[in-house]
Structure formats: C-alpha cells, structure tokens
ZAMARGU-4260 file (C-alpha; in steps of 0.2 Angstrom, whole numbers, plus 5000, padded with zeros to 4 digits):
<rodrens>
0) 4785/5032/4957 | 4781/5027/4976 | 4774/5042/4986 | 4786/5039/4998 | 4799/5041/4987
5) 4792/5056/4981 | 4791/5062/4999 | 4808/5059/5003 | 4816/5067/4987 | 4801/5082/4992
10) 4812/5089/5004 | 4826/5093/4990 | 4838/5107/4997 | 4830/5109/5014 | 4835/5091/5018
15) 4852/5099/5017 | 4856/5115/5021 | 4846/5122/5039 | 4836/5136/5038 | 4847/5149/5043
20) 4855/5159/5029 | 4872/5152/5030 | 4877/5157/5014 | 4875/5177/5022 | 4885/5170/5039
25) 4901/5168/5043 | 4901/5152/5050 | 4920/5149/5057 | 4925/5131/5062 | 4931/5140/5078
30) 4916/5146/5081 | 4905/5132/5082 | 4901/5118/5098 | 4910/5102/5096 | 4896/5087/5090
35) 4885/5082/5106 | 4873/5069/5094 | 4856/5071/5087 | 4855/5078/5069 | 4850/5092/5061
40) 4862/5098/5071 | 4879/5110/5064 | 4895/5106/5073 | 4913/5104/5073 | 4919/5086/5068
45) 4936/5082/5067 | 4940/5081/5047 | 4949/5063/5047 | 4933/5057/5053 | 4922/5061/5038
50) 4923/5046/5024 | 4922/5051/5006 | 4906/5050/4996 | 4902/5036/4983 | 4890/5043/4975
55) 4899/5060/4971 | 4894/5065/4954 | 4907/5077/4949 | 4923/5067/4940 | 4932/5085/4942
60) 4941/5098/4954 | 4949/5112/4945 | 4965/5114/4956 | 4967/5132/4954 | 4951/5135/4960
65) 4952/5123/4975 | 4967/5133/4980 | 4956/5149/4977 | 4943/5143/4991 | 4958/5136/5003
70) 4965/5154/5004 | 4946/5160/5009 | 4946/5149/5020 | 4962/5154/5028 | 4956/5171/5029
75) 4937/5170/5033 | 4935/5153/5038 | 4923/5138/5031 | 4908/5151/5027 | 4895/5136/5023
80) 4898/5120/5030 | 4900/5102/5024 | 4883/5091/5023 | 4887/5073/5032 | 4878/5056/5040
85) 4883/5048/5052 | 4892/5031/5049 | 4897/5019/5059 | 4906/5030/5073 | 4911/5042/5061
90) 4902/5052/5047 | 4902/5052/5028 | 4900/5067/5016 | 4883/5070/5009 | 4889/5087/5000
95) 4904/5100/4997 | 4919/5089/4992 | 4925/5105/4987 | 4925/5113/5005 | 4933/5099/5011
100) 4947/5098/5002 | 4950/5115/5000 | 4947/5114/5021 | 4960/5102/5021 | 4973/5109/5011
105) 4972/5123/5020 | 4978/5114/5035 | 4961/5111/5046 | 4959/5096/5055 | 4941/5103/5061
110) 4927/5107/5049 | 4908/5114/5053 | 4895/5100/5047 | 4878/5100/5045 | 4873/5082/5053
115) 4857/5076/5045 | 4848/5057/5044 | 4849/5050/5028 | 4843/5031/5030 | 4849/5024/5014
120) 4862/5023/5000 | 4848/5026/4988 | 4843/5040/4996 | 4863/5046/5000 | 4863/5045/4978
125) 4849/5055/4977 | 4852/5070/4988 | 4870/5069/4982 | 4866/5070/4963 | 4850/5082/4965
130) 4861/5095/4978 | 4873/5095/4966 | 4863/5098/4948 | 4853/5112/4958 | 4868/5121/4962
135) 4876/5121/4943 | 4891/5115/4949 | 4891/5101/4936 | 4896/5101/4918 | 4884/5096/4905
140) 4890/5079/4902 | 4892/5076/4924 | 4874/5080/4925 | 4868/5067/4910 | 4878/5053/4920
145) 4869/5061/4935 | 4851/5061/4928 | 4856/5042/4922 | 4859/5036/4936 | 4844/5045/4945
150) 4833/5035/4931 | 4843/5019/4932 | 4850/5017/4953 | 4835/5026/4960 | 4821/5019/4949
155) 4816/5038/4946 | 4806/5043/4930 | 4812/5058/4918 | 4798/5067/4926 | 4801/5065/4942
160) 4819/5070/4940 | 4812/5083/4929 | 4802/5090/4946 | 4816/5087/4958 | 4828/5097/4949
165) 4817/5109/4943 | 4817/5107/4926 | 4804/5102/4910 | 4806/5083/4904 | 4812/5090/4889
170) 4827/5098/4895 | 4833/5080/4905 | 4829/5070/4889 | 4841/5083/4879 | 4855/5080/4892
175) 4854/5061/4893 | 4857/5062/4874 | 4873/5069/4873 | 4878/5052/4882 | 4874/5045/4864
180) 4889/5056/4858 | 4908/5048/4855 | 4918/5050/4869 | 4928/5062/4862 | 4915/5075/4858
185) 4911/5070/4878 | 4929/5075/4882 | 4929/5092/4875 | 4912/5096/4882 | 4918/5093/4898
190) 4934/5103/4897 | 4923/5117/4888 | 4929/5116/4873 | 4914/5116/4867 | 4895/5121/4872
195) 4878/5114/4877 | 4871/5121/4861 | 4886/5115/4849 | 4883/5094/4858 | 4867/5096/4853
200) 4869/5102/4834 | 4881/5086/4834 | 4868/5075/4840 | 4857/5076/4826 | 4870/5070/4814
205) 4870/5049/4813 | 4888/5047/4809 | 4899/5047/4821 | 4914/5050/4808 | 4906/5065/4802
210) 4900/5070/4820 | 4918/5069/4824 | 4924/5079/4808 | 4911/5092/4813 | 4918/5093/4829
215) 4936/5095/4826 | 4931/5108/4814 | 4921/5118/4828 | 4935/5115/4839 | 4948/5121/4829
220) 4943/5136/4819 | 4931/5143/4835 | 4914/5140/4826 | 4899/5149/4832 | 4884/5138/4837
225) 4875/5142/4823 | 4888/5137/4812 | 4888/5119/4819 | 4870/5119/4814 | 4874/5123/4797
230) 4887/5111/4796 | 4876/5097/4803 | 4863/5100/4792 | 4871/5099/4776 | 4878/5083/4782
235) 4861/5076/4785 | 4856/5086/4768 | 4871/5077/4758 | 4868/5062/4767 | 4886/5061/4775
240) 4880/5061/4793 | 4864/5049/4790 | 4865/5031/4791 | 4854/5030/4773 | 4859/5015/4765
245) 4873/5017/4748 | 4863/5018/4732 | 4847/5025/4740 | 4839/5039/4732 | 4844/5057/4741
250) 4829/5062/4751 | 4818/5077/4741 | 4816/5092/4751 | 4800/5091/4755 | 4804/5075/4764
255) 4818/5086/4772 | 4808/5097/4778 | 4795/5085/4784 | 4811/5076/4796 | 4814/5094/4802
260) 4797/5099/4806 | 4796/5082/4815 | 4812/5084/4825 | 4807/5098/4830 | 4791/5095/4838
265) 4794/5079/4844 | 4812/5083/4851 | 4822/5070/4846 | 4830/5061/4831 | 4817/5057/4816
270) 4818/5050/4801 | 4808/5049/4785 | 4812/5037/4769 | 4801/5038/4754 | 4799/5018/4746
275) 4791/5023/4731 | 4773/5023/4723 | 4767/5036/4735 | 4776/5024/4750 | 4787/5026/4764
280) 4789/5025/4784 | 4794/5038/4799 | 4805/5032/4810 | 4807/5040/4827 | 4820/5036/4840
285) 4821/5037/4859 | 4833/5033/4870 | 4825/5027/4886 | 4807/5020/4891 | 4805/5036/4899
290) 4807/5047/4885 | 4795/5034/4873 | 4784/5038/4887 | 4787/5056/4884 | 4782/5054/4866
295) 4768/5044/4868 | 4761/5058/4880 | 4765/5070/4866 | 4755/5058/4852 | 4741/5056/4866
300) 4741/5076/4867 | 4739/5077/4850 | 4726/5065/4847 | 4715/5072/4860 | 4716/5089/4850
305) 4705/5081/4835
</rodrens>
C-alpha cells in the first residue's frame, strides 16, 4: 500500500469530527454562523443543498428509530453535525445520513456541517466506509460489503483495513466470509434473525442445502450458538454438509480431528482426504489474495519456529 495512501486514511476519525467534544455539546442549528468558506470549518448550510452520498454503506434505516432522533431533534436540536465536501456550489454528505434525514423529517431546512476537503471519490469511499464500521452502526453483513469494497475500489490490503478499523486481519477475513453464505442466510443476518457467531458455525458447512436446513432450524426453534455448532459439525461428521464425492469412504476420526485442529489454526475452511496406502492431500481454501497472503504469513511464521 502507497504511503500516501496510508497517510491519507491515517487521519481516520479526526478527518471527520473537529476536535471539540461535540458529542458532550449541544450544537443547535440556530446556534451556529451561516458558511463564510474555507473548511474545517462547522456551519449552517441550508439542507437542499447537500447531495446524497454514493458510497453510503448502510443499505438500511430503521424508521422507528429515525423517528426517534427526529423528535430529539425537535426538542434539543441537531447535537453532532453532519460531515460534508464541497461540490460544485453545493456540498455532499461524507457522514450522518441518519441526522439528515431525521433533520429533515423534522422539518429543518438548515442543518450544522462540519466542512472538510476530501479531494477524491476514492477517498470520499474510504472515510465513508471506515467512519461508519468505527462507529458500529453497521450490521455484520453491511460491514463485509464494506471491507470488500475497501479491498477491491480502494486497492486496500486486509491489513491495512485491519489497522484502519482497528481490528486484527483475522477478524476482517471472518467477515468477508460470510459473503460466501446464500443469500438468504445473508437476509436473516441482516434483519438479526440470527448472530455473528450462528453465520459463522454456517460457514463451515459446504452445502448450501444443508447450510440452509441448519439455518431454518436455528431460526425457527431459537437455537443457541452452540447448538448450530453442533448441528454443523455432525453435518460435516455425516458428510451431509461436505462436498465429498458419493461412494467415498466416510473420513476416520482421526482425519476429523486433524480438519478440525487445522481449521482452527489456520482460520479458514480445510480439508483432508485419505487416498489409501498411507495417501492423501490437505486442501485449504481462501477467499481473496489477501487472506492466502494471510496464510502464507502464518506458514512462514511457522516455519521460522523450526
């Protein structure tokens, strides 16, 4: 990754949010000047002059809790303001879609705005994406497409998004797996049907029909984390949830374990098939070339510990 990329992305939250503690202020859109120019600068823009955001990652805006924050705002007034750049005589939004609306629906034709320089869509995607993952405001499956896109549009690695975000390269490898899940397993993610920890259990069983069984089952009868664990791996055991060709001989337990020992360490889907006389082969998956990079640090790691 470029330095100057790394410098640009370095200035994560400070980039948007000033240094006074607005979140302990009252900021009221009454209260502050009208916009005079510059940046780094918070004043009072009138709202049908701020553009939308392309690169907002959230797909979803409860509408109850929208109407939540509009009645705050009636009473108390916009608290934190609204992040935006300067476009073309106007401004578009960096961050708080949320406030906006909610500012909006609460009848304000004026809104406080942080003003800051943001010199490219690139970079726009990037403070857009990385405010909002740092903030929790996303659900699991929001920040994957998030992380993928930082990988894929901003030509990030794992770990830099892992350092921007502040998270280990693990943890953003896990999340851009749960992309690999059907959509409907996506769905219910999204809509809290179901947790971090359940989409994972899921992930580590191959077949999607038995994936989607599993799910279902979770779904329905309220099953504990655990219990989806257990459930995946006697899938995997019966070879229901693997994609083991018909006919083949069920894997001995010792070769189970080995796959689990293996998953385990290497965080990600492995696989071991016995071929006879003493034979066989280990097949590891990844999902990106950042996360074989990932793996070839950790087999480098090991190597040096010989």
């Amino acid at each position: 990754m470029p330095t100057q990329k790394k410098s640009v992305l370095g200035r994560g939250l400070n980039a948007l949010i000033p240094k006074s503690p607005l979140k302990e202020v009252s900021v009221r859109h009454d209260e502050v000047g009208m916009d005079t120019g510059g940046v780094g600068i918070i004043a009072r823009i009138d709202v049908e002059n701020i553009r939308p955001n392309p690169f907002q990652p959230r797909g979803e805006f409860d509408p109850e809790t929208l109407a939540e924050l509009a009645r705050s705002i009636v009473e108390k007034g916009v608290i934190q303001p609204i992040t935006v750049r300067r476009v073309d005589g106007g401004y578009q939004l960096v961050t708080g879609e949320r406030r906006l609306r909610a500012a909006q629906s609460a009848g304000l034709t004026q809104i406080p705005a942080y003003i800051i320089s943001v010199e490219s869509d690139e970079e726009m995607l990037e403070l857009a994406l990385i405010e909002n993952i740092q903030r929790d405001t996303l659900n699991p499956i929001e920040i994957a497409h998030g992380y993928k896109r930082l990988l894929d549009e901003c030509h990030l690695t794992q770990e830099d998004v892992a350092e921007k975000v502040g998270k280990d390269r693990t943890t953003v490898a896990n999340f851009i797996r749960l992309l690999k899940l059907p959509q409907e397993i996506q769905a219910g993610l999204r809509r809290n049907l179901i947790t971090m920890g359940h989409a994972r259990a899921l992930i580590n069983v191959a077949n999607e029909t038995m994936q989607l069984r599993i799910y279902k089952k979770a779904v329905d009868a309220g099953l504990s984390v655990r219990k989806v664990e257990q459930l995946a791996k006697a899938a995997e055991k019966s070879g229901d949830g693997s994609a083991r060709k018909r006919g083949a001989a069920a894997p001995s337990s010792n070769v189970l374990s080995v796959e689990e020992k293996l998953r385990q360490a290497l965080g990600t889907k492995v696989s071991v098939r016995e071929k006879g006389s003493g034979r066989g082969e280990i097949v590891i998956e990844f999902y990106s070339l950042d996360d074989l990079d990932r793996l070839l640090d950790l087999f480098a790691a090991v190597e040096k510990l010989q």
